[in-house]
N, C-alpha and C positions, 0 to 999 in steps of 0.2 A: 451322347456317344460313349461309349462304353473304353473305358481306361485301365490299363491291366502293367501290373510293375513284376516283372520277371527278373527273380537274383539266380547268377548262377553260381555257385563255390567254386575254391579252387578245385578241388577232388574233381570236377565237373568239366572243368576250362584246361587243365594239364593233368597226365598221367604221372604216373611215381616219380620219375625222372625229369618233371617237368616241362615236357616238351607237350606243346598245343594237342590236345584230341582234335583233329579235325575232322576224322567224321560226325563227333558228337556236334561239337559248333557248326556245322554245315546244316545238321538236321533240327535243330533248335534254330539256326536262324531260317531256313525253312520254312519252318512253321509262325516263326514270328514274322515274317514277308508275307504269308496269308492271311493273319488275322489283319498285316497293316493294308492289305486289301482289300478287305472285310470292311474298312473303316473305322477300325479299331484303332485306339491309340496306345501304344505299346511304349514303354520304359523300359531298358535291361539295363540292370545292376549289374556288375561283373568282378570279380576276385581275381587274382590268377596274374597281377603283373608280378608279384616277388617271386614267385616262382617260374615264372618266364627269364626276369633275370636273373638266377640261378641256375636257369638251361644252361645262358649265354655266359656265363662266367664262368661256368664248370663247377659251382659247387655242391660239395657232395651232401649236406643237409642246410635245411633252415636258417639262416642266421638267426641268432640272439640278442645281437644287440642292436642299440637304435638305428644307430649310424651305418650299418649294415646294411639293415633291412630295408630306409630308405634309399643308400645306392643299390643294391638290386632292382627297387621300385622304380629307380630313372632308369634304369637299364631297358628294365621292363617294360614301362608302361606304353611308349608308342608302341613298341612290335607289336604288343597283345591288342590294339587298339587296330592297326593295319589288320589285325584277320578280323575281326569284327566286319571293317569298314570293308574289304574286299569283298566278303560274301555276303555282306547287307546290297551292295552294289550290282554284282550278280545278278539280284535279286531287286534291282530298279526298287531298292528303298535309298533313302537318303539320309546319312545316320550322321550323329554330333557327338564329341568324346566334351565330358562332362566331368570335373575334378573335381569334388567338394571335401573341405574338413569337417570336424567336428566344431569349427568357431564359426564354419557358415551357420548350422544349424543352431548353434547356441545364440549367437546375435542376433536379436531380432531384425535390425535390418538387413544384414548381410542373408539369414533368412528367407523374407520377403523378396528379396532381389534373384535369388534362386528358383523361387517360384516364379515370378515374372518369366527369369530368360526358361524357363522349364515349359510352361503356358506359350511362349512365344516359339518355338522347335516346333511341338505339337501341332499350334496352327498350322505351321508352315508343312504341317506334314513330315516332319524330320523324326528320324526315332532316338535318342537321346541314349548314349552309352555310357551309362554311370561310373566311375569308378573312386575310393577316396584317394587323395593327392598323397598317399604314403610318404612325401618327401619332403612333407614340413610337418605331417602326423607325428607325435611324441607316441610311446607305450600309454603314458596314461590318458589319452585321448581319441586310441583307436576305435573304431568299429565293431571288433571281434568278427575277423572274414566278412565286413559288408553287411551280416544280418538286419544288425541297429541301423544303417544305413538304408538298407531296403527300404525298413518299415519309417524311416522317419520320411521317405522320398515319397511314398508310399501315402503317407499322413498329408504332407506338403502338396503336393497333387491331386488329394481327393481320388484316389483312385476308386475302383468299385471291384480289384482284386489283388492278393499278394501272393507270388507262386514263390517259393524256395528250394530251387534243386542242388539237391544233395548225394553223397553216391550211398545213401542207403534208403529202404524202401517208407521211411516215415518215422516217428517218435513208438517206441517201443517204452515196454515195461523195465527195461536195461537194458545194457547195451548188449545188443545178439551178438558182438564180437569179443566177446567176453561171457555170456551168459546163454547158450545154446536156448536153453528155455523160454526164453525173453518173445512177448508176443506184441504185434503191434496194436497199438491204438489208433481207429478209424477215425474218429470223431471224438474232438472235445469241444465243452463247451461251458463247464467252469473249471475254471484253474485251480480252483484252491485242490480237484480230485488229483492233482498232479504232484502235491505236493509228497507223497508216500513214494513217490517213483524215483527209482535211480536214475535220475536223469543227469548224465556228467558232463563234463568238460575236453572229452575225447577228441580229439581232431586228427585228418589227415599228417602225414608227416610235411605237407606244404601250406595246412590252411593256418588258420589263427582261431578258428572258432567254435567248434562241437556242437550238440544237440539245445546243450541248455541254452545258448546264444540265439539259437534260432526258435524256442522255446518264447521267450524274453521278447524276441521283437514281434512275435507271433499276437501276444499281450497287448505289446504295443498298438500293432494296425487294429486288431478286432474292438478295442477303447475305442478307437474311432471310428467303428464301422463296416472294419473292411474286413470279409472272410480270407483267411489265410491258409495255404497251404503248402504242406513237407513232403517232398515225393524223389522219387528216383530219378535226378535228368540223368542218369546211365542207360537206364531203360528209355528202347526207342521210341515206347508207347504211352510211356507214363503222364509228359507236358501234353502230348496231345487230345488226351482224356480228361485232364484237369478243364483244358480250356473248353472241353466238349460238355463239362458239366457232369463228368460222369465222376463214379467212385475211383480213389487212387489217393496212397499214402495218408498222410494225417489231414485232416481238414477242422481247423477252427473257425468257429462260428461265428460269425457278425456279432458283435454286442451292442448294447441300445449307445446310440453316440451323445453322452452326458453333456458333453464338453465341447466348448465353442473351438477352432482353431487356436483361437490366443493360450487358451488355456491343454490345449493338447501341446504347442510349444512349449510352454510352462512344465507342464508334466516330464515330459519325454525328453527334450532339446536342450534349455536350458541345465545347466552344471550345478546344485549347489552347494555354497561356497561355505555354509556353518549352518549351525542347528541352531533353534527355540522353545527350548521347554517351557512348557506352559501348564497352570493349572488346572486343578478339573472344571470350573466355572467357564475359563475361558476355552476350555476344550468343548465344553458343551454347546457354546453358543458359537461355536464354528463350526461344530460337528451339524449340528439339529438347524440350528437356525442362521446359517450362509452368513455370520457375523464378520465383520473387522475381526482383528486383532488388535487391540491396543495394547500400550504400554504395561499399564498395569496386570494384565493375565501372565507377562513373562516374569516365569524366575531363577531361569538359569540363560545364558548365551554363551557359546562355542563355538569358537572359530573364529576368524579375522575377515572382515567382507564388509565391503563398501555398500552406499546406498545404491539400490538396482541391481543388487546380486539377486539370486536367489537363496531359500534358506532353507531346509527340512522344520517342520515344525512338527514336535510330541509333548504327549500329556505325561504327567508327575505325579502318582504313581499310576503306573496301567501299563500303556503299550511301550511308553521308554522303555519298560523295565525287561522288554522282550526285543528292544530293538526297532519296531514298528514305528513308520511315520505316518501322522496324520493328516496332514496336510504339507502342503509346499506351496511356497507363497513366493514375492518381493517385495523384499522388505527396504522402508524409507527410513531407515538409518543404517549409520555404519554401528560395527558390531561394538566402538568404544563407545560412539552416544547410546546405545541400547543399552550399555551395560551399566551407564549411568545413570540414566530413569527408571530401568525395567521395577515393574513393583508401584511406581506413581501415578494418578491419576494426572488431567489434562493440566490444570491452576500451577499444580508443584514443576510439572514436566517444564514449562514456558518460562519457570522461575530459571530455570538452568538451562535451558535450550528457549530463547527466546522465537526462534524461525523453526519450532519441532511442528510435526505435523499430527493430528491425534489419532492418527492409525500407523501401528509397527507394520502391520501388512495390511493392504487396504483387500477390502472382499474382492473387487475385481480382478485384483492380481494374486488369488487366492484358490487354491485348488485342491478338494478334497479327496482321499484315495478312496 
């Protein structure tokens, strides 16, 4: 059965002012009442409660700060949720409001259990209206507008597509609202060609999140498999083309899916909490040959993190020296027993940590970019 996750921005879900476009959401869920028809199983992401509660409170720009932006967010989020659920209804679908943080995602159980209640909607035939719980979100744990959220729902689900409507026509060479000349890109399908492109951080005066955000999650779903796609949901034609299979806005490619589930939560989900530098030896035999890391290839550690964090892990001298990581792993120490073996082989490790384990990151839980 064919699974399909539709994010909508805010630009998309309220106009300048904040107030609901409801023709646009009337025809967007239109159409997602036909494919759930079809026998399709459909997921909408949606952005657009802080700016709902900013309708309703009267304010004239964005909030900035935390505390802010999460009361707007309780303000907001049932009403945005009510026009959802009335014109999914309308439209004899049966829809569910769906709150997840970034510590669902990162937990591996809490995780799991979102897939569960996600898989169990579905069954039931319900269409599941995503939104993030803004009101226990910190800044440094957001979404960025939902994008990251999409693709990690996206990942979670197994879907077999990721739509992202935005109110401009796809990923351009810079931004056309600043760069008259600026052309779009139809089709990518390695990222590194992207990397020459102006691609910023521009956003709506109500969203949280610009081109590069939705760039990034773009990344994210195609590592696992899923074609992604940036389009115009202002244009009345543009979702219904996407899902026609026809040409429309940017379209990223499926890429071969490397990576077991565990390990795409590993990548993408999980937080981590310090770094592992390591040397070239031990870089190699993670790089080339899907090795452990042990103790003895680390010889720097940064950062403060428990055992079951996660960790960045780079080689000494090479890609640290550019920033690049090579891996990410979980690692079975805390960052002060690693800091007290790093460098030892297993006989010496055991002299000082008699219960140590002889992988700093075991390969299973080990994931190479």
């Amino acid at each position: 059965m064919r699974r399909v996750v539709v994010k909508l921005g805010s630009s998309v879900v309220a106009s300048s002012d904040g107030a609901p476009r409801a023709e646009v959401l009337a025809r967007v869920c239109d159409q997602l009442a036909a494919l759930h028809r079809e026998g399709v199983e459909v997921i909408v992401v949606t952005s657009g409660a802080i700016a709902h509660g900013m309708r309703v409170m009267g304010l004239p720009q964005r909030p900035t700060t935390v505390g802010a932006l999460q009361a707007a967010s309780a303000v907001g989020q049932g009403k945005l949720y009510r026009v959802y659920d009335e014109l999914l209804r309308e439209r004899e679908v049966t829809s569910a409001q769906v709150l997840l943080t970034f510590f669902d995602m990162s937990a591996r159980t809490h995780y799991l259990n979102a897939r569960k209640t996600l898989s169990t909607l579905l069954e039931w035939r319900v269409m599941p209206v995503i939104n993030e719980n803004d009101t226990t979100a910190t800044d440094e744990i957001s979404f960025g507008d939902n994008d990251f959220l999409a693709a990690q729902v996206a990942v979670l689900i197994a879907a077999e597509e990721l739509i992202l409507l935005t109110d401009i026509d796809g990923l351009y060479t810079a931004d056309p609202r600043l760069y008259p000349e600026a052309h779009i890109v139809s089709e990518v399908s390695d990222f590194s060609a992207l990397e020459n492109l102006a691609i910023g951080h521009t956003t709506s005066p109500l969203g949280s999140g610009g081109m590069r955000s939705k760039v990034v999650a773009a990344e994210m779903a195609t590592a696992a498999g899923i074609p992604t796609t940036i389009c115009n949901g202002l244009r009345a034609e543009a979702l219904a083309a996407v899902l026609a299979g026809e040409r429309e806005g940017t379209r990223f490619a499926a890429g071969e899916a490397r990576y077991s589930s565990f390990k795409l939560w590993l990548k993408y989900a999980k937080p981590s909490r310090g770094t592992l530098v390591i040397d070239q030896g031990a870089a190699r035999a993670v790089r080339e040959g899907a090795a452990s890391l042990l103790p003895v290839g680390v010889i720097d550690v940064k950062g403060d993190f428990d055992a079951g964090d996660a960790v960045d892990i780079v080689e000494l001298p090479g890609a640290a020296a550019h920033g690049r990581t090579l891996a990410k792993g979980i690692c079975s120490y805390t960052a002060e027993e690693l800091r007290q073996v790093m460098g030892l082989k297993s006989d010496a490790i055991r002299e000082i940590l008699p219960r140590a384990t002889d992988e700093a990151v075991h390969r299973d839980y080990l994931v190479v970019d």
